[in-house]
C-alpha positions in Angstrom: 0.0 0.0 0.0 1.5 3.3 -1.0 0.4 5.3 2.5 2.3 2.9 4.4 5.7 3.8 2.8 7.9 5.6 4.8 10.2 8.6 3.9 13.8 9.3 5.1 13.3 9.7 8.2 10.7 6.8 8.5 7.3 8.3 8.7 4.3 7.2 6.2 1.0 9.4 5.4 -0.3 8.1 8.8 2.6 9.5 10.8 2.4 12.8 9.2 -1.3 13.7 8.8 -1.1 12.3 13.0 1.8 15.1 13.5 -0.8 17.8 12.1 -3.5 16.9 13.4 -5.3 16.4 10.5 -8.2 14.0 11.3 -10.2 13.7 8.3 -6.8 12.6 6.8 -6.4 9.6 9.0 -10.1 8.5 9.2 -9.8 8.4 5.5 -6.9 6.5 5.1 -8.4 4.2 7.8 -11.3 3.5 5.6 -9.6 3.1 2.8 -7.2 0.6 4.5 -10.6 -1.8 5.8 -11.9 -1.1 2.2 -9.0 -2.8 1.0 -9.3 -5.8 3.7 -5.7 -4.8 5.5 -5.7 -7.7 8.1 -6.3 -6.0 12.0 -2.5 -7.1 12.5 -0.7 -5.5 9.8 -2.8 -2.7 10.6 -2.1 -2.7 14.1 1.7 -3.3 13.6 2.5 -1.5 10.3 0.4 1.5 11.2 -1.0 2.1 14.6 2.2 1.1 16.0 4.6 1.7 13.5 7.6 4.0 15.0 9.7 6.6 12.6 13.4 6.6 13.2 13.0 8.9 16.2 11.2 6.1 17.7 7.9 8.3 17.7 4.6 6.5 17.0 1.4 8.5 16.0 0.0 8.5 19.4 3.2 10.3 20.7 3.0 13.0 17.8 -0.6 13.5 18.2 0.0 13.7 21.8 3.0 16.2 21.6 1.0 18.8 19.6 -2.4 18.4 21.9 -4.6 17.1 19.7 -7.2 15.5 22.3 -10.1 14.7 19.8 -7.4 12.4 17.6 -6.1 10.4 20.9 -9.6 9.7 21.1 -10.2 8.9 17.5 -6.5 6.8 18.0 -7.7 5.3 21.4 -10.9 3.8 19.6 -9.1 2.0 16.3 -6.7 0.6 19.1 -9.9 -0.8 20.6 -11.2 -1.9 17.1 -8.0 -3.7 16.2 -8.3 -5.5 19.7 -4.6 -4.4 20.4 -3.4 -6.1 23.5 -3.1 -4.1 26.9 0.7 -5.1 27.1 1.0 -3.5 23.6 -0.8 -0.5 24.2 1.4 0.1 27.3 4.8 -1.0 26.0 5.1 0.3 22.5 2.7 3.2 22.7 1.9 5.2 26.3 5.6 4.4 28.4 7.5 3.8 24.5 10.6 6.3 24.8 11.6 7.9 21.8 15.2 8.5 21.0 15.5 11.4 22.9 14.3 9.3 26.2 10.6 10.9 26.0 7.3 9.5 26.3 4.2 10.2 25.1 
């Protein structure tokens, strides 16, 4: 899938339109991704928790610029993929990023 290609620096359309903010971006590609039958685990692995070379996921750049409504939005595909607990805790809300940050 093109969207799920990554740049230089490791980010895709999902990592980018998360670091704006831009909603209707990511709800889109999310449709288009179940239109396209993506299984739940290369969704869950190559997108919801995919991590740029910084080691920043999504959640953490949505989080960093305060976008509340799109944690939410986030929060709920989480819950739709049935990600684990130990995976949502691990590689997304205590994951450090290069720089030793969380989200």
């Amino acid at each position: 899938m093109v969207w799920l290609q990554n740049n230089e620096i490791g980010q895709s359309a999902w990592h980018l339109a998360a670091f704006q903010g831009h909603i209707e971006v990511l709800e889109k590609l999310w449709e288009w991704a179940k239109e396209l039958q993506v299984k739940p685990e290369e969704l869950g692995n190559e997108v919801w928790l995919s991590k740029n070379k910084f080691h920043t996921t999504a959640w953490y750049m949505v989080a960093l610029n305060g976008h509340i409504e799109l944690l939410e939005k986030l929060w709920d595909w989480a819950k739709e993929l049935q990600l684990k607990p130990e995976e949502l805790r691990n590689e997304v809300l205590l994951s450090k990023t290069k720089s030793d940050q969380t989200a």
